[in-house]
Structures are given as structure tokens and as C-alpha cells.
C-alpha positions as CSV (number, residue, x, y, z in Angstrom):
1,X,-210.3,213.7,49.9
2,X,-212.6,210.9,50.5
3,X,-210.2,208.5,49.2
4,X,-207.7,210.0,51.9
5,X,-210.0,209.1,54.8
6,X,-210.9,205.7,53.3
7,X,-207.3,205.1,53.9
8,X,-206.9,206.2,56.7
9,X,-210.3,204.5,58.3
10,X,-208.4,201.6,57.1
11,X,-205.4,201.9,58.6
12,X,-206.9,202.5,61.7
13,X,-208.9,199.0,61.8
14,X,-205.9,197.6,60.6
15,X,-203.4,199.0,63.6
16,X,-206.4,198.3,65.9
17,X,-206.9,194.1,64.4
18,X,-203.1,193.9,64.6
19,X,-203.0,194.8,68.4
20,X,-206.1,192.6,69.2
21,X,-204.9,189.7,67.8
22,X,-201.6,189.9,66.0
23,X,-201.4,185.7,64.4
24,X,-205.3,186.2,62.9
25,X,-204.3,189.9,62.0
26,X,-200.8,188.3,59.8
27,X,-202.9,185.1,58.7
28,X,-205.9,187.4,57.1
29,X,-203.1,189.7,55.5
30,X,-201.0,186.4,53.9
31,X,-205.0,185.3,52.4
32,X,-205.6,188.9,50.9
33,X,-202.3,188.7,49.5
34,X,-203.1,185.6,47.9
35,X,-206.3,186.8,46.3
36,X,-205.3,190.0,45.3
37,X,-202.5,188.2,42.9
38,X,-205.2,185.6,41.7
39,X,-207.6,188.5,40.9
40,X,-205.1,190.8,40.1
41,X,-203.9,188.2,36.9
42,X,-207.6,187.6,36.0
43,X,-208.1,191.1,35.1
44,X,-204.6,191.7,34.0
45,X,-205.9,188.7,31.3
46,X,-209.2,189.8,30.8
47,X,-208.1,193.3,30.2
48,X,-205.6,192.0,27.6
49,X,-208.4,189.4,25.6
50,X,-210.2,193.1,25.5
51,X,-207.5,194.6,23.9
52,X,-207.0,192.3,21.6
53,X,-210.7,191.9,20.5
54,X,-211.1,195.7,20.2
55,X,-207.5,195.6,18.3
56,X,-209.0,193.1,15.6
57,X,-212.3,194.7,15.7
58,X,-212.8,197.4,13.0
59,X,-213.2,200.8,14.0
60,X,-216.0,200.8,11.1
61,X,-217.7,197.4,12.7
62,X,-218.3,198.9,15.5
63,X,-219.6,202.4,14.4
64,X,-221.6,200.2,11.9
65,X,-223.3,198.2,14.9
66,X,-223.4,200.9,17.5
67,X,-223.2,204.4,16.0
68,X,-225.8,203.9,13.9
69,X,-228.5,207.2,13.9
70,X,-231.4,204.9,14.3
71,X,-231.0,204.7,18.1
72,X,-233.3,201.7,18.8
73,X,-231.2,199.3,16.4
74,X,-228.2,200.3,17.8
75,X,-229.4,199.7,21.3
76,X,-230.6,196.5,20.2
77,X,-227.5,195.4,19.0
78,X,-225.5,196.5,22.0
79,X,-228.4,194.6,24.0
80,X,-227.8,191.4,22.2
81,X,-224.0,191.7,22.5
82,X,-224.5,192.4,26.4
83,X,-226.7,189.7,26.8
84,X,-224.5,187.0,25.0
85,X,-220.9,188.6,26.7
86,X,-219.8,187.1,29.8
87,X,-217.5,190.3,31.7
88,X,-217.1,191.7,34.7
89,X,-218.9,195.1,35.4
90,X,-215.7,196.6,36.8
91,X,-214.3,195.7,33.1
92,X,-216.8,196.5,31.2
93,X,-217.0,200.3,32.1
94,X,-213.4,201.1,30.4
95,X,-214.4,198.9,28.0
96,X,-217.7,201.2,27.1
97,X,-215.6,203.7,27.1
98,X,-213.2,202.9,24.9
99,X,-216.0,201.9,22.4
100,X,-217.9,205.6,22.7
101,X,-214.6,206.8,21.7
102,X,-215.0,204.6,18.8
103,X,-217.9,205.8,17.5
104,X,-220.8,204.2,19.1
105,X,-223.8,205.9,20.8
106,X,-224.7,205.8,24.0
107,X,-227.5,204.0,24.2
108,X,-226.2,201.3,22.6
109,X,-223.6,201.3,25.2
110,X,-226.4,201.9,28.3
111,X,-228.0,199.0,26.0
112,X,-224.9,196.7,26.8
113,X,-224.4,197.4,30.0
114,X,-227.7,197.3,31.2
115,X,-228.4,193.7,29.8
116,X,-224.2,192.9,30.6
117,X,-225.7,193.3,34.3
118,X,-229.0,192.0,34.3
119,X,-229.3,189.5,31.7
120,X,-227.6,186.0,32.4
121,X,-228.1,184.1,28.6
122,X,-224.5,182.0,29.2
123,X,-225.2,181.3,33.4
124,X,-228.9,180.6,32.4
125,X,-228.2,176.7,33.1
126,X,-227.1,177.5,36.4
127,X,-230.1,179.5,37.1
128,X,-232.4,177.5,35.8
129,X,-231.1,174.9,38.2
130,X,-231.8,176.4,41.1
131,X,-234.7,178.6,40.6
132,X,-236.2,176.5,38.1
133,X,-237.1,177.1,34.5
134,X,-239.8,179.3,34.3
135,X,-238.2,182.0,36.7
136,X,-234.8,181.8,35.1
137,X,-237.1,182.5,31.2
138,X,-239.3,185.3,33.1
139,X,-236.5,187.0,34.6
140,X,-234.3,187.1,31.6
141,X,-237.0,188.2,29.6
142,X,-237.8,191.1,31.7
143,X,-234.5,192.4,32.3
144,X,-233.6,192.5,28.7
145,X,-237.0,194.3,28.0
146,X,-236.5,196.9,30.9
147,X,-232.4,197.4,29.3
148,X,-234.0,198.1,26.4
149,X,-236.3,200.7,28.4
150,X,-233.2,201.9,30.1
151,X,-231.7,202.5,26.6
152,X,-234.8,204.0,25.3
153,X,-234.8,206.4,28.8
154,X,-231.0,207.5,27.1
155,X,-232.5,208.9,23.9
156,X,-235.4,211.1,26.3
157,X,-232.5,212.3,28.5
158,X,-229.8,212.8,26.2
């Protein structure tokens, strides 16, 4: 239902831009074209280098890694692998997923999420460029700490 009136809220401001201004109204519509065929391709290839990892990957590997019983070494691995792993959120969701169905636990996968989201180990250069070297350390720090206290939370809850 809510996805019914999203569309049709939409619509509406669309009918009512095109009527206001009818060349800005086309103009914006030829630039969202545009980026929804550049994004669209991004994740049509990220999705794909997914597929392929998790096709070469070993079912085994990755209950080895992330199903493990001891829920704290599991989580730290999927912490490490999150921190390390450069994806999207919107991909990495089907992607957890697809690896729970796989075998692993969830808080390794709350574990690699978390620290996916938080943690920034590959932009650290660029962060450390603008907010300077001991932020960019503290922050990281922290955030992998608190996804492993996210993670941890899992195990109390589930």
C-alpha cells in the first residue's frame, strides 16, 4: 500500500513540475535517465563480481569462517572481512543473505555489516586527509569495537 501512494505522491509532483515548467521538467527527466543507466550497470556489475565470488567460494569456506559455534570468532572474522570489503549497503544486504543461507551465523553477518557501514579501512587515505590522522585512527577504531558490540548484542537477543 505504501508503495502505491509513494507512486502516486510522485506522480503528482511530477504532473505538477511538468505544468510549472515544462523544458526544466524534460531536462531533469533526460539527467535521471542518464544516471539511472550508469547506476543501474554499476550494480548490474557489482551484483555479478558477487556472484562469481560466492560461486568460487566454498560452501564449506564460508561455514568454516562464519558458521562457526564459537560466536565471537565468527563475528570477528565477518568484522575483519567487513572492514577490509569495499560494497555498497544496498548490495550487501542480499549478499548477507545469501551467505546465512550458506551456513553462516548471524552475528558474523551483523559483524560484517556493521563494520561494512562504519568502518572505512580502504577510504582511510581519504579520511585521513581531511579530518586528519588521529580522527580518521580514533574513529575507525571505535566503530570496529562498537560492530563487534553490535555483534555481541546478536548473541543476547538471538
Amino acid at each position: 500500500m505504501s508503495t502505491i501512494l509513494l507512486i502516486i505522491v510522485t506522480l503528482s509532483a511530477l504532473a505538477f513540475s511538468f505544468f510549472k515548467d515544462r523544458s526544466k521538467t524534460l531536462r531533469s527527466m533526460k539527467m535521471a535517465k542518464g544516471m539511472f543507466f550508469k547506476t543501474g550497470k554499476d550494480i548490474i556489475g557489482v551484483l555479478f563480481l558477487i556472484g562469481l565470488i560466492l560461486a568460487m567460494l566454498p560452501e564449506s569456506l564460508i561455514q568454516t569462517l562464519f558458521g562457526n559455534s564459537n560466536h565471537f570468532l565468527s563475528g570477528l572474522y565477518g568484522a575483519i572481512i567487513g572492514t577490509i570489503t569495499i560494497i555498497p549497503a544496498f548490495i550487501a544486504f542480499p549478499l548477507s543473505k545469501t551467505l546465512v543461507e550458506s551456513g553462516a551465523n548471524l552475528v558474523a553477518v551483523a559483524a560484517f555489516i556493521t563494520t561494512l557501514t562504519m568502518v572505512g579501512f580502504a577510504t582511510l587515505p581519504i579520511e585521513i586527509e581531511y579530518f586528519g590522522k588521529r580522527f580518521a585512527f580514533v574513529r575507525n577504531v571505535l566503530s570496529f569495537l562498537f560492530a563487534l558490540v553490535i555483534a555481541g548484542g546478536m548473541v543476547i537477543i538471538l
